[in-house]
C-alpha positions in Angstrom: 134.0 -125.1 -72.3 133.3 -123.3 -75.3 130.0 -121.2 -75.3 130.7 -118.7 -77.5 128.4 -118.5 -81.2 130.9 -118.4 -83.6 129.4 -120.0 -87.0 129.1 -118.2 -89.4 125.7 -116.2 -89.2 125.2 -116.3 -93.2 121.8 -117.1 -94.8 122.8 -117.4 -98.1 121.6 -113.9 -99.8 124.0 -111.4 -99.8 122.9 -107.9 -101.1 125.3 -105.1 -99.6 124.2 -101.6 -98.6 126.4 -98.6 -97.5 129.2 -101.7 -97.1 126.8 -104.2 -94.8 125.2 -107.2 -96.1 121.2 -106.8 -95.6 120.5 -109.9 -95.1 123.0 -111.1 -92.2 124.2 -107.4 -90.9 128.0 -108.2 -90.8 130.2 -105.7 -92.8 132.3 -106.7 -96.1 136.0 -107.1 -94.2 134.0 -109.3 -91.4 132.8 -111.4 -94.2 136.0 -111.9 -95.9 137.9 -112.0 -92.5 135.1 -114.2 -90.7 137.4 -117.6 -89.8 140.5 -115.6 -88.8 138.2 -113.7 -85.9 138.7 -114.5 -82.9 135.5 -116.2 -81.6 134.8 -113.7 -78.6 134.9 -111.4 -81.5 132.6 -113.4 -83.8 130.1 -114.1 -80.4 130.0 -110.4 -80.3 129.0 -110.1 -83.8 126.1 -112.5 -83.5 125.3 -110.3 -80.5 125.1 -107.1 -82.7 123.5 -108.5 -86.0 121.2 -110.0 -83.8 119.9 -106.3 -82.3 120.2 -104.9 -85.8 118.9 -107.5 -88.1 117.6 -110.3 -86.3 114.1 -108.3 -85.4 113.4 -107.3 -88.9 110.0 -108.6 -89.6 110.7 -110.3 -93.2 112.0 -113.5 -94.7 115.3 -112.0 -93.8 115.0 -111.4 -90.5 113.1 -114.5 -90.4 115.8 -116.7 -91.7 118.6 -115.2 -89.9 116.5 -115.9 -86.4 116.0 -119.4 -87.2 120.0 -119.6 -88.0 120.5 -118.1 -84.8 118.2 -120.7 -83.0 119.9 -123.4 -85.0 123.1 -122.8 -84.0 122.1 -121.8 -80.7 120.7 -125.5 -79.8 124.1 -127.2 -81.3 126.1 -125.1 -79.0 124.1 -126.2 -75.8 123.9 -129.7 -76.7 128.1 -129.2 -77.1 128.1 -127.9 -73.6 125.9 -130.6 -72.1 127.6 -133.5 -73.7 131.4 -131.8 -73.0 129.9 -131.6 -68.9 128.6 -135.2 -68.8 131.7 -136.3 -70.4 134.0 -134.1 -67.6 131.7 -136.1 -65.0 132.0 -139.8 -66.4 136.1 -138.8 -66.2 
């Protein structure tokens, strides 16, 4: 079962600073590499913008928590639905 966050974290307002995005916290070559990562390695991203950016106070922060939520929720509802499926097998 796959658990992992691995969408892509984006919230559409990319303004780069010393070579990371300000908005979503992920760094130039993990935006242009993004699908080709691994998703443990993508999960740990999420992890990381989540400590750095995710508690900013502002719209930013704002709209990268509710993206996080988001995309949170779909990944539980996967897992539930994947486990009741495994049990009607």
């Amino acid at each position: 079962m796959d658990t992992l966050l691995t969408k892509n974290p984006c919230i559409d307002f990319c303004a780069f600073k010393e070579g990371v995005c300000r908005a979503c916290g992920r760094t130039k070559a993990e935006k242009k590499r993004w699908k080709d990562l691994p998703k443990e390695t993508r999960d740990s991203i999420w992890s990381r913008i989540m400590a750095t950016h995710g508690t900013n106070k502002g719209k930013r922060g704002r709209a990268l928590r509710a993206r996080h939520t988001k995309l949170s929720g779909k990944v539980a509802r996967q897992v539930r639905e994947q486990m009741a499926e495994s049990l009607n097998e």
